[in-house]
HTML snippet that shows the backbone in 3Dmol.js (N, CA, C, O; Angstrom):
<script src="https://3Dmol.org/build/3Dmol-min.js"></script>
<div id="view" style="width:600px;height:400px;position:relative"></div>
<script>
const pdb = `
ATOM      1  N   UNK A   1       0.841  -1.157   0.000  1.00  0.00           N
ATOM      2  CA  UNK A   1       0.000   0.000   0.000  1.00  0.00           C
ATOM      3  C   UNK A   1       0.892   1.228   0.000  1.00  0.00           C
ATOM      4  O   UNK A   1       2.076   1.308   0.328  1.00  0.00           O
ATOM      5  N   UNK A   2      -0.076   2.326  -0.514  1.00  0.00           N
ATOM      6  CA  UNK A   2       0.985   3.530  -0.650  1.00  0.00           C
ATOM      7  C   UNK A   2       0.121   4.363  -0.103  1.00  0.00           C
ATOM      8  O   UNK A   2      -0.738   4.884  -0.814  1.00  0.00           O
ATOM      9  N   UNK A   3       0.217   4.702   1.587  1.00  0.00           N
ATOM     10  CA  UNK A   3      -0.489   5.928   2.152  1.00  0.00           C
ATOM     11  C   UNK A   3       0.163   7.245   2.596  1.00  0.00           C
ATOM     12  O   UNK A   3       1.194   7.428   3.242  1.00  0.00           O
ATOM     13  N   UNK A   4      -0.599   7.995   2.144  1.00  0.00           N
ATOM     14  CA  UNK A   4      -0.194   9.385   2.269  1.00  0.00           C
ATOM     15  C   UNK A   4       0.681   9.844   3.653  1.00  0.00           C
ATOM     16  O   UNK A   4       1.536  10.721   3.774  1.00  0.00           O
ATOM     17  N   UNK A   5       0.245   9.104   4.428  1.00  0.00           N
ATOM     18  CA  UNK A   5       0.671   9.655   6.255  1.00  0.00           C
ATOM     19  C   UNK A   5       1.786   8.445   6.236  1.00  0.00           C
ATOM     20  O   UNK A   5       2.594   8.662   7.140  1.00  0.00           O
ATOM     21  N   UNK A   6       2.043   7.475   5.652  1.00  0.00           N
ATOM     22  CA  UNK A   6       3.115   6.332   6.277  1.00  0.00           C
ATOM     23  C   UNK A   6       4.412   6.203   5.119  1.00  0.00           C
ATOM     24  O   UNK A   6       5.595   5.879   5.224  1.00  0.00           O
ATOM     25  N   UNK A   7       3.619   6.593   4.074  1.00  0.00           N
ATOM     26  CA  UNK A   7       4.860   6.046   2.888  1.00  0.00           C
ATOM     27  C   UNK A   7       4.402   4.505   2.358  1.00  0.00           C
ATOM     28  O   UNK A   7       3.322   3.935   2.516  1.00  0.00           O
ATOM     29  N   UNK A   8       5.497   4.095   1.744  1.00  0.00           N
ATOM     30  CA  UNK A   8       5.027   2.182   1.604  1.00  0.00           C
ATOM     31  C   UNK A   8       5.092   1.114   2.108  1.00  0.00           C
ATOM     32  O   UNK A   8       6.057   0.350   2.119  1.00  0.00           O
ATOM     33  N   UNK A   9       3.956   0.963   2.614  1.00  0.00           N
ATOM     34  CA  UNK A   9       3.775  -0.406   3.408  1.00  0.00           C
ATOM     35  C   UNK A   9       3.482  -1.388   2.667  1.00  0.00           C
ATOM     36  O   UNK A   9       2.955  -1.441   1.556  1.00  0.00           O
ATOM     37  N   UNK A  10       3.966  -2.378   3.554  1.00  0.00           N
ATOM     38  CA  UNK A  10       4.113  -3.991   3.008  1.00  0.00           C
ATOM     39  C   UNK A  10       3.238  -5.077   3.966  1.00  0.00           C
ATOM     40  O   UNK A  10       3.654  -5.502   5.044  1.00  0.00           O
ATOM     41  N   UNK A  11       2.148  -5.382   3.449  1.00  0.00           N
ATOM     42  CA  UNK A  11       1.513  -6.332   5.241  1.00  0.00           C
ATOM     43  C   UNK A  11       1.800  -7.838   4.383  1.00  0.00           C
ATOM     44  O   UNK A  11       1.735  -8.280   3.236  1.00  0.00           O
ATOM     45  N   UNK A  12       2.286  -8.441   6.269  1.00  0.00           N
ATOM     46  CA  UNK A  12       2.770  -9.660   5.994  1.00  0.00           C
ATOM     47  C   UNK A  12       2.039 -10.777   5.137  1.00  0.00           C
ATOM     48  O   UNK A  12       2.452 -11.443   4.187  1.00  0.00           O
ATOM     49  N   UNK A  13       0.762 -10.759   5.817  1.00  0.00           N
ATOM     50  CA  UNK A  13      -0.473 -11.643   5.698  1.00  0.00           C
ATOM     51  C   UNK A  13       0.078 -13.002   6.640  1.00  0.00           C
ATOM     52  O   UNK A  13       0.438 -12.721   7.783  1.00  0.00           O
ATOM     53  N   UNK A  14       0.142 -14.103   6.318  1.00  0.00           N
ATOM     54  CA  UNK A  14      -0.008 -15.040   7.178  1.00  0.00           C
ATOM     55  C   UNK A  14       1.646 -15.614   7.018  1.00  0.00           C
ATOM     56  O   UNK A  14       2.332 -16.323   7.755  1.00  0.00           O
ATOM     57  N   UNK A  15       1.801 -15.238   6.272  1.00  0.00           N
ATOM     58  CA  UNK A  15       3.696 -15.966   5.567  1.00  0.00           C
ATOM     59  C   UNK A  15       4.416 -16.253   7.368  1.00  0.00           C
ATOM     60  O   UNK A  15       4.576 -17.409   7.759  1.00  0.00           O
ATOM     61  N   UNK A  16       4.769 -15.058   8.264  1.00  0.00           N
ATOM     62  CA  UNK A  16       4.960 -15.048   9.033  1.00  0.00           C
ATOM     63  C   UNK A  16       4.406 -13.980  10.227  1.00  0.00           C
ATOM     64  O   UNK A  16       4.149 -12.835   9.856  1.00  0.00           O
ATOM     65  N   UNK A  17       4.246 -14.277  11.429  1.00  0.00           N
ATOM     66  CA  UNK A  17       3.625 -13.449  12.513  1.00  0.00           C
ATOM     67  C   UNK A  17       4.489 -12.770  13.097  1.00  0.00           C
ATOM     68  O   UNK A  17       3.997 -11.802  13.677  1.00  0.00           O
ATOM     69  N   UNK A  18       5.805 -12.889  13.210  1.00  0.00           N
ATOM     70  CA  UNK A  18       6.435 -11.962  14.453  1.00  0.00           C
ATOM     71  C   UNK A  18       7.962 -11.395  13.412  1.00  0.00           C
ATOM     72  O   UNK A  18       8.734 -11.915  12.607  1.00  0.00           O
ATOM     73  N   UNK A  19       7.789 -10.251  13.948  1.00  0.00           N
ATOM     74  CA  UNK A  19       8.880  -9.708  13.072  1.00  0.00           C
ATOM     75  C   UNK A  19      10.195 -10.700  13.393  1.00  0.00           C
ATOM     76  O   UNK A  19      10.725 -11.271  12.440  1.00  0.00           O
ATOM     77  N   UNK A  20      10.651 -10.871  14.595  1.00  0.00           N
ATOM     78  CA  UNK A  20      11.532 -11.947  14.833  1.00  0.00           C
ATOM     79  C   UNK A  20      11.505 -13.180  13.686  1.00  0.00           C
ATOM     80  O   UNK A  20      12.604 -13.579  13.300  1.00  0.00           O
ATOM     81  N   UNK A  21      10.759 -13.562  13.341  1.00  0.00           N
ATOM     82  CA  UNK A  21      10.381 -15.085  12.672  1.00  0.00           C
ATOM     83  C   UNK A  21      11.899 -14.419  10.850  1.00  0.00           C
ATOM     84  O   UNK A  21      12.912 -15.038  10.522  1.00  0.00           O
ATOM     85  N   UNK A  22      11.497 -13.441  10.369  1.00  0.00           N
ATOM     86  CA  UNK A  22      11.966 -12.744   9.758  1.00  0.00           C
ATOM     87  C   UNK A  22      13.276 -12.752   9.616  1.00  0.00           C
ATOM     88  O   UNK A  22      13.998 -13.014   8.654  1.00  0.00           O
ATOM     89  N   UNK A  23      13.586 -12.284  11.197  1.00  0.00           N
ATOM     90  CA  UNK A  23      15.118 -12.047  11.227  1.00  0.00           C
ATOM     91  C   UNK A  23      15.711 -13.697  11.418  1.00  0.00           C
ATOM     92  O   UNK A  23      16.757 -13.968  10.830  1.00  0.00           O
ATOM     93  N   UNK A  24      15.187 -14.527  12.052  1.00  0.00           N
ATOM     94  CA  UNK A  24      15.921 -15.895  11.831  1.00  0.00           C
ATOM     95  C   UNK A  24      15.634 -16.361  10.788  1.00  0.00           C
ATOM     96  O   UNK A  24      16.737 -16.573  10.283  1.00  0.00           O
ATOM     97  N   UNK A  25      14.923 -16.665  10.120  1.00  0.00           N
ATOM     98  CA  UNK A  25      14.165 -17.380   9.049  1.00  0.00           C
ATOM     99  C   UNK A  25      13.568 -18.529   9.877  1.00  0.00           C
ATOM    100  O   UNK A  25      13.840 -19.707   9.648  1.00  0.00           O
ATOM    101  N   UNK A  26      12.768 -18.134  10.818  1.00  0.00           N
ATOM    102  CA  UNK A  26      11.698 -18.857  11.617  1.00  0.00           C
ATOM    103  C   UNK A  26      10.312 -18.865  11.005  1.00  0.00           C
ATOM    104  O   UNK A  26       9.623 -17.845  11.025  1.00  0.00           O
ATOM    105  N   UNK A  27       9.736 -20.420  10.259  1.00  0.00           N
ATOM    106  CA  UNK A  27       8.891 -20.482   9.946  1.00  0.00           C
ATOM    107  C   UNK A  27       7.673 -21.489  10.833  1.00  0.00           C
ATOM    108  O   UNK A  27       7.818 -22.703  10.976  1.00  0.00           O
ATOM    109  N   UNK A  28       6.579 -20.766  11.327  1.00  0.00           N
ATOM    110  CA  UNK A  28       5.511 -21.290  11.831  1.00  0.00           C
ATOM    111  C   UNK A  28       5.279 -22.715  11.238  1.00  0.00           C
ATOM    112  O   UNK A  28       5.069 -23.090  10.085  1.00  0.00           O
ATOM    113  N   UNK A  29       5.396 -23.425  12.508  1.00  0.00           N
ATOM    114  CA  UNK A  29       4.956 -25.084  12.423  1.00  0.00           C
ATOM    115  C   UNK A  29       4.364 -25.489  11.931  1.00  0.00           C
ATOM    116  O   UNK A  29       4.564 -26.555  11.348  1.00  0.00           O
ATOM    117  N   UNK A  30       2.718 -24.458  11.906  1.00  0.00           N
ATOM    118  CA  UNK A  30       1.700 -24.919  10.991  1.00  0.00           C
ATOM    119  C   UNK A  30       1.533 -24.518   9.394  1.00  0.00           C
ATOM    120  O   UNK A  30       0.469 -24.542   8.775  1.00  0.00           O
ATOM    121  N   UNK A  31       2.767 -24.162   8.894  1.00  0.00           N
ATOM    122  CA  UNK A  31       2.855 -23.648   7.575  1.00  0.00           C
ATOM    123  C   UNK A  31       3.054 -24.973   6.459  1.00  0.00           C
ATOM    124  O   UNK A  31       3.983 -25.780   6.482  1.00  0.00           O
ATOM    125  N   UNK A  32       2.165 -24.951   5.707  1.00  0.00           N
ATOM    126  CA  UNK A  32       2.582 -25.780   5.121  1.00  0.00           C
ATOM    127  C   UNK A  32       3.666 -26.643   4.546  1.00  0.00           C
ATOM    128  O   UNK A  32       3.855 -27.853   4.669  1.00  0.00           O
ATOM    129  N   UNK A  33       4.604 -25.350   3.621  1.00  0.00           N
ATOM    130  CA  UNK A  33       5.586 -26.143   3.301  1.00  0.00           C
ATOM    131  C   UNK A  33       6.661 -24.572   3.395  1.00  0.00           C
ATOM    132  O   UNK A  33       6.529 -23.423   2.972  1.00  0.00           O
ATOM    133  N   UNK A  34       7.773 -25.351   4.229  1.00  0.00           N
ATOM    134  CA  UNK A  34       8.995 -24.160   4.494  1.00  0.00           C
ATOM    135  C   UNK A  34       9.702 -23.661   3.690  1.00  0.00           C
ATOM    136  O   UNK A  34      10.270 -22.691   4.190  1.00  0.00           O
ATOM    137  N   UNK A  35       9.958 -23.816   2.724  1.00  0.00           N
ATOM    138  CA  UNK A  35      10.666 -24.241   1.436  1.00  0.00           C
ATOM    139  C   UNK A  35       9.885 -22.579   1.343  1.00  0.00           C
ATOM    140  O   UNK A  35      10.244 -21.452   1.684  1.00  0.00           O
ATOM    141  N   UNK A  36       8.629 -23.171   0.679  1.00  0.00           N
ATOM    142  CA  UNK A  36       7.983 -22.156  -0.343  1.00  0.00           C
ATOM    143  C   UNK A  36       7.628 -20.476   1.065  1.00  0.00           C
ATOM    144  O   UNK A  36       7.269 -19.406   0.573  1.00  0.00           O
ATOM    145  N   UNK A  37       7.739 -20.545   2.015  1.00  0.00           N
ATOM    146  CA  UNK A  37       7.423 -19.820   3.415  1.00  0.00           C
ATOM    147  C   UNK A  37       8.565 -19.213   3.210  1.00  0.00           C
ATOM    148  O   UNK A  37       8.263 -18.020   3.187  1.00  0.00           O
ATOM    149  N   UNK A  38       9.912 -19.330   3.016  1.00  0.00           N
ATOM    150  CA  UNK A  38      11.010 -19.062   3.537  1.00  0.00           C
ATOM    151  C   UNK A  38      10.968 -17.995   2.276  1.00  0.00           C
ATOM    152  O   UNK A  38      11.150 -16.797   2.494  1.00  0.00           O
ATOM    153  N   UNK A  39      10.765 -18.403   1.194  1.00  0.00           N
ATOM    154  CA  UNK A  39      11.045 -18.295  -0.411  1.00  0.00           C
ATOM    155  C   UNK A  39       9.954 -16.829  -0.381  1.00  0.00           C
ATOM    156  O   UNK A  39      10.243 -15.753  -0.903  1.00  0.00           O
ATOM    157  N   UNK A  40       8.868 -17.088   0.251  1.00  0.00           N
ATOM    158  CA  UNK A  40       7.694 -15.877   0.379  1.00  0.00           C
ATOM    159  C   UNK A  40       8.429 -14.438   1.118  1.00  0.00           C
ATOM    160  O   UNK A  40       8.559 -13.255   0.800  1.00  0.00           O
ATOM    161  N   UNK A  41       8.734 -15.137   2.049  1.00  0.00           N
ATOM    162  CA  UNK A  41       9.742 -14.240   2.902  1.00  0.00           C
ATOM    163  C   UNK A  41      10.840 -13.675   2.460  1.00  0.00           C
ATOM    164  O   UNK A  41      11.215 -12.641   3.014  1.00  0.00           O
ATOM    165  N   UNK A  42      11.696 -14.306   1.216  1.00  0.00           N
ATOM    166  CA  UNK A  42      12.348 -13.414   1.007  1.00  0.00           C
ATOM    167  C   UNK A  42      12.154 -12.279  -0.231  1.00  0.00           C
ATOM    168  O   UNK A  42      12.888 -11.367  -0.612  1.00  0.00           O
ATOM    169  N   UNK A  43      10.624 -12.828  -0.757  1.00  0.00           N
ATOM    170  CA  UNK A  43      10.440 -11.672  -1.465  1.00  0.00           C
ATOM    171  C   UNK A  43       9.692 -10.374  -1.341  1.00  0.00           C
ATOM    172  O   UNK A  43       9.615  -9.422  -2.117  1.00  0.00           O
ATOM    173  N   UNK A  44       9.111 -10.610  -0.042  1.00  0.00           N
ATOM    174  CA  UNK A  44       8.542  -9.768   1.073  1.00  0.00           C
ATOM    175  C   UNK A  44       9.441  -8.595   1.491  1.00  0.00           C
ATOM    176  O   UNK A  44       9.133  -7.407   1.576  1.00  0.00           O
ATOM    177  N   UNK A  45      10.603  -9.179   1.730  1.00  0.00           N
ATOM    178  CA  UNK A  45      11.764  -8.543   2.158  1.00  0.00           C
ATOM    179  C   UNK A  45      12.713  -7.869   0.938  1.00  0.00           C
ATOM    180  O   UNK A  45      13.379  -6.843   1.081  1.00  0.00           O
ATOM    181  N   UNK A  46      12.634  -8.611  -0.197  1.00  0.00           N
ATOM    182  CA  UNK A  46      12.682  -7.521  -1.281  1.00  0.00           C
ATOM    183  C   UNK A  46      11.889  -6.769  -1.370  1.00  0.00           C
ATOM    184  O   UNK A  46      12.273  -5.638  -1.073  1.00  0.00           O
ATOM    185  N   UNK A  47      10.404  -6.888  -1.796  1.00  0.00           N
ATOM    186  CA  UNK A  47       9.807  -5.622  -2.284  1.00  0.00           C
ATOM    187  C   UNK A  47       9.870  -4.736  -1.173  1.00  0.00           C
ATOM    188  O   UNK A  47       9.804  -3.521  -1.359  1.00  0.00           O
ATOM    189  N   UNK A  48       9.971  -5.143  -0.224  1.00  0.00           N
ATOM    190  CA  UNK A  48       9.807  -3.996   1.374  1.00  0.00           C
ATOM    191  C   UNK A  48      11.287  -2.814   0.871  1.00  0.00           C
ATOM    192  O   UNK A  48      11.221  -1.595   0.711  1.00  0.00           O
ATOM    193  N   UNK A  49      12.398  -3.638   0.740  1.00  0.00           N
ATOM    194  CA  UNK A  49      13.999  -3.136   0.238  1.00  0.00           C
ATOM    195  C   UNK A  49      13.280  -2.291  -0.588  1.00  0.00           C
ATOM    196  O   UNK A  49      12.756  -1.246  -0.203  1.00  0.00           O
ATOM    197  N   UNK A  50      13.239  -2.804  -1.921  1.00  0.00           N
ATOM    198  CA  UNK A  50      13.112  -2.300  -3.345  1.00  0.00           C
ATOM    199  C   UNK A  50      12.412  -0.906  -3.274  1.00  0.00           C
ATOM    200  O   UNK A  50      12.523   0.014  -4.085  1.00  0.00           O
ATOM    201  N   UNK A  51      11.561  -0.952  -1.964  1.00  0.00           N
ATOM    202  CA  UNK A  51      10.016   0.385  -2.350  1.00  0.00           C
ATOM    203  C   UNK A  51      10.418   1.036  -1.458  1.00  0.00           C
ATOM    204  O   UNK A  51       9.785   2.089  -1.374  1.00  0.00           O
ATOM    205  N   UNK A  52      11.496   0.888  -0.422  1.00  0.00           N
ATOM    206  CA  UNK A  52      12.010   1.746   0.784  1.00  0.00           C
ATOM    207  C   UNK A  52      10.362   1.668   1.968  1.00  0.00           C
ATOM    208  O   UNK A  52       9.837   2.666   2.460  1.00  0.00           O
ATOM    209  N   UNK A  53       9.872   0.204   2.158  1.00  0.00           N
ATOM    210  CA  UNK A  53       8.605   0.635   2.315  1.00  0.00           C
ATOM    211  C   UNK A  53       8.823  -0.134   3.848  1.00  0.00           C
ATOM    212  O   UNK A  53       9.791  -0.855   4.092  1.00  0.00           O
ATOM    213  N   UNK A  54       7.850   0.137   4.709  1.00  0.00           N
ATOM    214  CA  UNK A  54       7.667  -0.729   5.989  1.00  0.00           C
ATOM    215  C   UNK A  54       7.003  -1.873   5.372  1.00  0.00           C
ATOM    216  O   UNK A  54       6.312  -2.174   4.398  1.00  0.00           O
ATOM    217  N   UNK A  55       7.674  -2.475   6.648  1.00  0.00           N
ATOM    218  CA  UNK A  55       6.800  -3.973   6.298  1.00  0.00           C
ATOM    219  C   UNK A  55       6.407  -4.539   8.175  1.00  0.00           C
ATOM    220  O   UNK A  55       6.943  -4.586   9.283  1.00  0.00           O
ATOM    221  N   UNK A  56       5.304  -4.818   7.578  1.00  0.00           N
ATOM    222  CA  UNK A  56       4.473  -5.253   8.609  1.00  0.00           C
ATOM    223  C   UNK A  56       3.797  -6.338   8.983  1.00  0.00           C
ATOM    224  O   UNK A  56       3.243  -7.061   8.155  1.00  0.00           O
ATOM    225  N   UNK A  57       3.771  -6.583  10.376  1.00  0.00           N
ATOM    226  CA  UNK A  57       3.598  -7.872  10.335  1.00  0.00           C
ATOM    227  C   UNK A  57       2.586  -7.894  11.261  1.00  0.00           C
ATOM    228  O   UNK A  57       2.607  -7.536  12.439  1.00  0.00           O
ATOM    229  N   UNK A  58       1.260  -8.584  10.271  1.00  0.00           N
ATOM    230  CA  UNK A  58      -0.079  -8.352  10.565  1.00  0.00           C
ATOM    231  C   UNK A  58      -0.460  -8.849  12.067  1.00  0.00           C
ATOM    232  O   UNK A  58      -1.456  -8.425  12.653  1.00  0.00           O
ATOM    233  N   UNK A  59       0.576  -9.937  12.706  1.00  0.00           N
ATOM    234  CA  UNK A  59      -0.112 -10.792  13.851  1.00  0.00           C
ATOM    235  C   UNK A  59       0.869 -10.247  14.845  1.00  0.00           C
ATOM    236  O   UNK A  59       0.902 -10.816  15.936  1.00  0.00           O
ATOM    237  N   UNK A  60       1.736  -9.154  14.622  1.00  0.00           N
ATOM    238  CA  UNK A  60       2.438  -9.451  16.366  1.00  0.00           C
ATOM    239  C   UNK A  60       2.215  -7.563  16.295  1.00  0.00           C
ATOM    240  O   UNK A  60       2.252  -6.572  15.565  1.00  0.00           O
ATOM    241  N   UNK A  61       1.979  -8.057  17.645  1.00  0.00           N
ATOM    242  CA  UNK A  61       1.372  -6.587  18.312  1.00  0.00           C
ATOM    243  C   UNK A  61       2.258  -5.030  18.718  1.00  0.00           C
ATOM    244  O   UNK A  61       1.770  -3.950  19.052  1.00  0.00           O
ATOM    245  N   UNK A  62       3.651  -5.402  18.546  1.00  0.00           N
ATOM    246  CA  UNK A  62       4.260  -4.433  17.932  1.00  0.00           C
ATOM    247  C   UNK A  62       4.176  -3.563  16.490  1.00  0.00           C
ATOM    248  O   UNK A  62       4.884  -2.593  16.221  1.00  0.00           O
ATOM    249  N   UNK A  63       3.300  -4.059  15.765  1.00  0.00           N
ATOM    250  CA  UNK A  63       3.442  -3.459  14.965  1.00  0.00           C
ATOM    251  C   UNK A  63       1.990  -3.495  14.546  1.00  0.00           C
ATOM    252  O   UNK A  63       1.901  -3.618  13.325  1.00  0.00           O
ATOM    253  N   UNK A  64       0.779  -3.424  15.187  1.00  0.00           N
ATOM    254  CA  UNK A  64       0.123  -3.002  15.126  1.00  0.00           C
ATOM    255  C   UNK A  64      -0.782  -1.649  14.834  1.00  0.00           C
ATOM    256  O   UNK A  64      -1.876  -1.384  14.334  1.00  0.00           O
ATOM    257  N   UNK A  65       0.598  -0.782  15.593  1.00  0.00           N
ATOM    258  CA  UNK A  65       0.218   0.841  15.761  1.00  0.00           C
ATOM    259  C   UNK A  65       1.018   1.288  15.020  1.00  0.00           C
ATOM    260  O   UNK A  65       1.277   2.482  15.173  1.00  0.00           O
ATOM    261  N   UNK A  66       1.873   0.384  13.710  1.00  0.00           N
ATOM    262  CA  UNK A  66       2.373   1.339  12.848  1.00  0.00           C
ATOM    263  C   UNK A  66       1.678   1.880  11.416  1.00  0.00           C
ATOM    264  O   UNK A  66       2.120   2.913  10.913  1.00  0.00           O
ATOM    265  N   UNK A  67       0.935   1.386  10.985  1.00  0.00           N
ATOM    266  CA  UNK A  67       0.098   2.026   9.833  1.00  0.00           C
ATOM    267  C   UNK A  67      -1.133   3.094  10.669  1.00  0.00           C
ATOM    268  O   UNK A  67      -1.549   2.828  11.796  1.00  0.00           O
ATOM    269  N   UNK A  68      -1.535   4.170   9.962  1.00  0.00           N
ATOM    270  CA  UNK A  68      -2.406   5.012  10.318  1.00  0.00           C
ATOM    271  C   UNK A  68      -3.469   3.996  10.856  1.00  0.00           C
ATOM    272  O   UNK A  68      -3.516   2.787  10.628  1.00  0.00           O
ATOM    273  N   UNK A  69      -4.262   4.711  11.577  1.00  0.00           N
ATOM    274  CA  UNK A  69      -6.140   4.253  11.433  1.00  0.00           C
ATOM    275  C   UNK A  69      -6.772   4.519  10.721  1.00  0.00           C
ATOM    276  O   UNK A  69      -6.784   5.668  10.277  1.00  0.00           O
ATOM    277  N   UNK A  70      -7.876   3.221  10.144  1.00  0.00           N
ATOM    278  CA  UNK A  70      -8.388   3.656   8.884  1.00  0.00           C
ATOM    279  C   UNK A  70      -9.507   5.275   9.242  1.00  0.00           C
ATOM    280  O   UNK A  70      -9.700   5.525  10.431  1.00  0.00           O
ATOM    281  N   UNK A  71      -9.880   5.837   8.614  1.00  0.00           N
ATOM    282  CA  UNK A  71     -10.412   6.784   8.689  1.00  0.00           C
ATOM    283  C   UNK A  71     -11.951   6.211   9.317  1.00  0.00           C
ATOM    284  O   UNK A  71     -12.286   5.106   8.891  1.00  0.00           O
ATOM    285  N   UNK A  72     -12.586   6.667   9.973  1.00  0.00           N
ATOM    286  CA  UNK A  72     -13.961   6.546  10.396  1.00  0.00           C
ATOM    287  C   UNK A  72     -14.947   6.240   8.891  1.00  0.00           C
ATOM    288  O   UNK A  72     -15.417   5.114   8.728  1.00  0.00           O
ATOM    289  N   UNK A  73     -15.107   6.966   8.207  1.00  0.00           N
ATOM    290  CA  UNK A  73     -15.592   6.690   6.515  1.00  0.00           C
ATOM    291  C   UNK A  73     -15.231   4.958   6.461  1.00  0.00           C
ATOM    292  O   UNK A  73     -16.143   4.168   6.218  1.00  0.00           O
ATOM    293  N   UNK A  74     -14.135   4.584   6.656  1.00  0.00           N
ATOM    294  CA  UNK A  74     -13.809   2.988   6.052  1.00  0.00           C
ATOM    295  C   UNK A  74     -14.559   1.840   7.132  1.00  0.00           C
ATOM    296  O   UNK A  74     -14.737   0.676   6.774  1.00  0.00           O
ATOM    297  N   UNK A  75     -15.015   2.403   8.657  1.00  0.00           N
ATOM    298  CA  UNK A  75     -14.971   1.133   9.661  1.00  0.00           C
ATOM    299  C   UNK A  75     -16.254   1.060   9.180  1.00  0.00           C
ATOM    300  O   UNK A  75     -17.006   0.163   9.561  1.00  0.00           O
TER     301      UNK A  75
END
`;
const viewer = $3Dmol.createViewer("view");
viewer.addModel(pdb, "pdb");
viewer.setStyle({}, {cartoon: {color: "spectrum"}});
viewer.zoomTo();
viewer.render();
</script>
């Protein structure tokens, strides 16, 4: 996404939950196959590079409060 107040964000979706998982190449148990998880991850981590963009990671609660709130109009 490209918002006016943050710049470019990147949301994880389910690939991985904790920004940590990232920095080891820690992939969730219940992921199907690691191979292709690891492989997701590192292109996550390119386009995040490539766009100078945040990347975010939808399930851990640090990084919850980094994209704006959607506007009242969107809830």
């Amino acid at each position: 996404m490209r918002l006016a107040e943050a710049g470019p964000v990147v949301l994880s979706g389910d690939v991985a939950h904790f920004e940590e998982q990232f920095e080891s190449r820690g992939v969730p148990g219940f992921n199907f196959d690691r191979a292709e998880t690891l492989a997701s991850m590192e292109r996550l981590m390119g386009i995040a590079q490539a766009l100078n963009a945040t990347l975010i990671m939808q399930h851990d609660a640090k990084d919850i409060a980094k994209p704006p709130a959607f506007p009242k109009s969107a809830r």
